[in-house]
N, C-alpha and C positions, 0 to 999 in steps of 0.2 A: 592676054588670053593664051599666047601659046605657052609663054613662062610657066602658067598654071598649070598646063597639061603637061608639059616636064613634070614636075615636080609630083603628080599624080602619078604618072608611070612609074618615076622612081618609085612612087611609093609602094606601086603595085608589085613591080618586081621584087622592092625587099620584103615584102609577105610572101612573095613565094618562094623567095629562096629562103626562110626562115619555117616555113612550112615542116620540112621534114623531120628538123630538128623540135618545133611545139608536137610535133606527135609520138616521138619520140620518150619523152618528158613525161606526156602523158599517160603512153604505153606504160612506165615504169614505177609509175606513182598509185597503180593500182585502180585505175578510174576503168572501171568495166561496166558496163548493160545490164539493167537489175536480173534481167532473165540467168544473169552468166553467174550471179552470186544467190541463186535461190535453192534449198538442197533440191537433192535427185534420187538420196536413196545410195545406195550399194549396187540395185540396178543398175545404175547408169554407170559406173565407176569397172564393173563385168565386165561391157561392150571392148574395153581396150587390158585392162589389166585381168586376166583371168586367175593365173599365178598368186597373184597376190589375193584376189577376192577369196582365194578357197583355202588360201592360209590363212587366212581373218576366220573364215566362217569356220572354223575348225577350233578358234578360241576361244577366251575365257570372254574377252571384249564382244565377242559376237553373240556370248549368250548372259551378257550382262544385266538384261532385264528379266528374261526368261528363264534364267537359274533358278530350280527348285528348293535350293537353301537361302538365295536370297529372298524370293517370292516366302518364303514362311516367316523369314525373321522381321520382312517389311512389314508383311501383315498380324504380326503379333506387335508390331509397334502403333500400331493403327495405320499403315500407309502413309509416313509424311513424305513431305512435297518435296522435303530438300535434298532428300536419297534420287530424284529426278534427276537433278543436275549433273548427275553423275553416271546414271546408269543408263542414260539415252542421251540422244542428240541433239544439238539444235534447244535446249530446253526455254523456255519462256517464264520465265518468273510472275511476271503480272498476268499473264493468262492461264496458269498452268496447265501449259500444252509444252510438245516435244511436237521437232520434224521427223526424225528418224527412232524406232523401238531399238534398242541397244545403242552400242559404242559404235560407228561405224565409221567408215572411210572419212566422211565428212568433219565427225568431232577431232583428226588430228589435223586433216588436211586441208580444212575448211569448206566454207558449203560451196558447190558446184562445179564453177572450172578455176578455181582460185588457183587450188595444188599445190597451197603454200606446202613445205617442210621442213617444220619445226621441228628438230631433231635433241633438244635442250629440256634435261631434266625438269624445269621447270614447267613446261607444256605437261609429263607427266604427273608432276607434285598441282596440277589442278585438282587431279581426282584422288591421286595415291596422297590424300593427309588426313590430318583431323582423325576421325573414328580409326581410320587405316594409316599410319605417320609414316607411309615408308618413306617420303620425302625428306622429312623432318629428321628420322631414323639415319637417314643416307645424309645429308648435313652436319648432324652431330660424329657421322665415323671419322670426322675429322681430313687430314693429308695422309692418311692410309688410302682413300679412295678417292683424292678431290680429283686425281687427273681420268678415274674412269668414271662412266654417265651410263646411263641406263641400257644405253642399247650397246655399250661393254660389254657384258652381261646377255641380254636379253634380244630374244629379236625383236624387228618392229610390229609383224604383221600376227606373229603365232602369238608372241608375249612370254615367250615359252626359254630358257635355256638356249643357248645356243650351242651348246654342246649338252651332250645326252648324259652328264651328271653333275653335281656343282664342285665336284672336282679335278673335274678335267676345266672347267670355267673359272676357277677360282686360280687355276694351275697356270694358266694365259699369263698372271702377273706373278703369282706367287712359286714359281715350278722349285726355286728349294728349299721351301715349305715341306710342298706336297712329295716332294724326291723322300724326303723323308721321311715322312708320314708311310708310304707306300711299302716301305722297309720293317716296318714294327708293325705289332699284331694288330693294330686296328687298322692298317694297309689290307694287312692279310683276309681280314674277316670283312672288309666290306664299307666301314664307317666313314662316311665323307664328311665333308668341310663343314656341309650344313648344319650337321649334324650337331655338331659341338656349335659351333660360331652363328648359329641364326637359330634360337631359342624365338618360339613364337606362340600366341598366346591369344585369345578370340578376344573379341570388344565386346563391355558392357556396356552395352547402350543405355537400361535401365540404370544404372549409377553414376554413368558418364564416364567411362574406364576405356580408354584406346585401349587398341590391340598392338598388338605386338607382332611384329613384323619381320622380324632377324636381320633391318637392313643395316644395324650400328654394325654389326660384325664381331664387337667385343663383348661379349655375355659377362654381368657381374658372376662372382662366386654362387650368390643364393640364384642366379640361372643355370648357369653351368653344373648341374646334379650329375656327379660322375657315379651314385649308388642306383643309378636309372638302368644302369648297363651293368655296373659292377656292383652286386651283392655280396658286400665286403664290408661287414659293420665295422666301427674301430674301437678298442677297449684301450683307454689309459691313453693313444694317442687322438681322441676324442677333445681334447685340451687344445688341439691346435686350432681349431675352430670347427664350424658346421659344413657339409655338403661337399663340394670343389675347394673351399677354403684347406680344409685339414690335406684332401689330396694333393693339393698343388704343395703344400708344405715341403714333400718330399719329392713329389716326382714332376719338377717346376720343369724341367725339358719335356714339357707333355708332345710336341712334337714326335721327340724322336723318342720320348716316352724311358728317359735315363732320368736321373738322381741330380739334382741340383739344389748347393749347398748356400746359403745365404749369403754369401761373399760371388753366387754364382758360378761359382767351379761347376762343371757338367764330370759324373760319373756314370759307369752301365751297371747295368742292374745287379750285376754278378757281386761288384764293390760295395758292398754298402756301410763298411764299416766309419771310412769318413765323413760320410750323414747321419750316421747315430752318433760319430767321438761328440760330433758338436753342440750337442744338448746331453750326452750322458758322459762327460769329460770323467769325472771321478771312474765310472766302470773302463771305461775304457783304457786308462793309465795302470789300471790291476789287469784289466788284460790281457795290455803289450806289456807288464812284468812280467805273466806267467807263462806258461808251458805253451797257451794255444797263438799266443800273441807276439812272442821272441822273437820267431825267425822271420817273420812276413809273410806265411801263408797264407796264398790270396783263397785258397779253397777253406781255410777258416774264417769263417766269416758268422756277424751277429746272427744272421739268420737261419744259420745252421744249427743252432740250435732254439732260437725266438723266432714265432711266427710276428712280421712286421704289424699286422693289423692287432694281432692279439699276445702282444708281447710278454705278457705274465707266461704263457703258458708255454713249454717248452715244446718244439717240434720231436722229439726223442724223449719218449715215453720212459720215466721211472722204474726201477725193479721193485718188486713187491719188498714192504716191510718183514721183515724176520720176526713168525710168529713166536708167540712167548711161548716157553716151554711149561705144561703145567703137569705133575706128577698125579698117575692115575688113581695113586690111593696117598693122597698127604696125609693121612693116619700114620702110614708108613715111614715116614721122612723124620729122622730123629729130632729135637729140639736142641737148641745149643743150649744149654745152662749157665747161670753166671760162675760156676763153680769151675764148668769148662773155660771160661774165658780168663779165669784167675791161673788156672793150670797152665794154659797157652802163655801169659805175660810172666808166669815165675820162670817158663824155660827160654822165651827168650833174653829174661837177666843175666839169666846161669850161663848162656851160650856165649852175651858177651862179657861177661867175667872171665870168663875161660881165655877168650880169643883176647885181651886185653893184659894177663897174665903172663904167656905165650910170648908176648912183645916186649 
């Protein structure tokens, strides 16, 4: 009997010295009180985080449901259920209920006092795909952007830029890129990254047509429309292709917005004679034989006298043709006769008879 009661104590004390460590274990595995994992709303998430709550509530996320271009496009679709999942919280598929009206604290952080922080583009690519790819979009940019993630970019609470234009955001990795962008005229006048590199485009819901979202970064040529900005039709160098295509031909350093030759030489704008030798070789070898092309005058250049876009036509305007002279009374204007023309060839026989004589 007492053996037994040994062996009972031991027992007891090794549950209690193992105690701290099962709770432990437990703590950590997520095992909480249904009340701890029930939502609560954006209410209750105020109480401690104010900052944050009124950064949300100023977002796009917080009027996710209540946006008045989504409320029309839903309701021209007829309301379906599966725009829910997305645009509220907590959504219920088999009852088609939601806990929370918009995105709120809870659809990233989880419901209640969980507080997970999922900070991995794929928590965003739940909602950012399909009709909207920007997930899809941002996977296909390839190792140009695999080491930045959404909140690179973007903050978490506004949704917003993190810097107040996308090229100062774009600049964070790319600064000399943008060093030189800042330097040429589209610096000057304003044009950011987005501008060119996020081509974006609405979804047809009605035909099944994602939208377009700018998050590849690389815009094909038929995106990239540089006659959107520049009303510069081309005549004769039309042949290089359509839109961005024909431009890029010539001015492939669009960065720094210089001349760039298919072998990739970079020239300035001022030069442009080594991007025309190399598709107009023949003109070009007349010339650098002639007068304008001898000595290497960089100030003689093709385009000082061809406009590049419309190169038929000369920049230096033609002198007027020399009118014909026409006699105010041709009454007056004798005829030549063949009797005259026999007279004119007997004297010049006689003349060289004469001069042949002489010799």
């Amino acid at each position: 009997m007492e053996k037994q009661n040994k062996v009972h104590l031991k027992t007891m004390l090794t549950i209690l010295a193992l105690t701290p460590f099962i709770l432990f274990i437990f703590s950590n595995v997520g095992i909480v009180s249904a009340s701890e994992t029930d939502y609560k709303g954006a209410a209750y998430c105020v109480e401690c985080h104010q900052d944050e709550a009124k950064e949300w509530s100023e977002s796009s996320h917080a009027q996710a449901m209540s946006d008045p271009e989504f409320q029309e496009e839903w309701e021209s679709l007829g309301a379906p259920e599966s725009c829910l999942s997305c645009h509220t919280t907590g959504y219920n598929a088999e009852l088609n209920d939601f806990e929370v009206k918009e995105v709120s604290c809870e659809a990233c952080h989880g419901p209640g006092d969980t507080m997970q922080r999922d900070a991995s583009p794929e928590l965003c690519g739940k909602c950012h795909s399909g009709p909207y790819p920007t997930y899809e979009e941002w996977v296909d940019s390839g190792p140009a952007h695999g080491n930045a993630d959404c909140l690179t970019c973007h903050d978490e609470h506004t949704a917003e830029l993190k810097f107040e234009t996308s090229t100062e955001t774009c600049g964070q990795c790319h600064d000399s890129h943008v060093d030189k962008i800042l330097q040429t005229k589209h610096g000057e006048n304003g044009v950011e990254c987005a501008d060119c590199h996020m081509v974006t485009e609405p979804a047809d819901f009605i035909n099944g047509v994602p939208a377009k979202t700018g998050h590849s970064f690389s815009p094909s040529e038929n995106e990239l429309d540089c006659s959107s900005c520049h009303e510069r039709p081309l005549s004769k160098h039309d042949i290089l292709g359509e839109k961005a295509y024909a431009c890029l031909s010539c001015h492939g350093a669009i960065h720094e917005l210089e001349l760039r030759l298919v072998n990739r030489s970079v020239y300035p704008l001022d030069n442009v004679v080594p991007l025309c030798a190399q598709c107009h070789n023949e003109r070009y070898t007349a010339w650098k034989q002639g007068t304008h092309g001898e000595h290497d005058d960089r100030k003689a250049q093709c385009t000082t006298c061809h406009d590049p876009h419309d190169p038929i036509i000369s920049n230096i305007p033609t002198l007027e043709s020399i009118p014909q002279r026409v006699s105010a009374n041709p009454a007056s204007v004798p005829s030549i006769t063949a009797a005259a023309v026999v007279v004119e060839i007997l004297l010049i026989l006689i003349y060289v008879l004469r001069r042949g004589s002489v010799v």
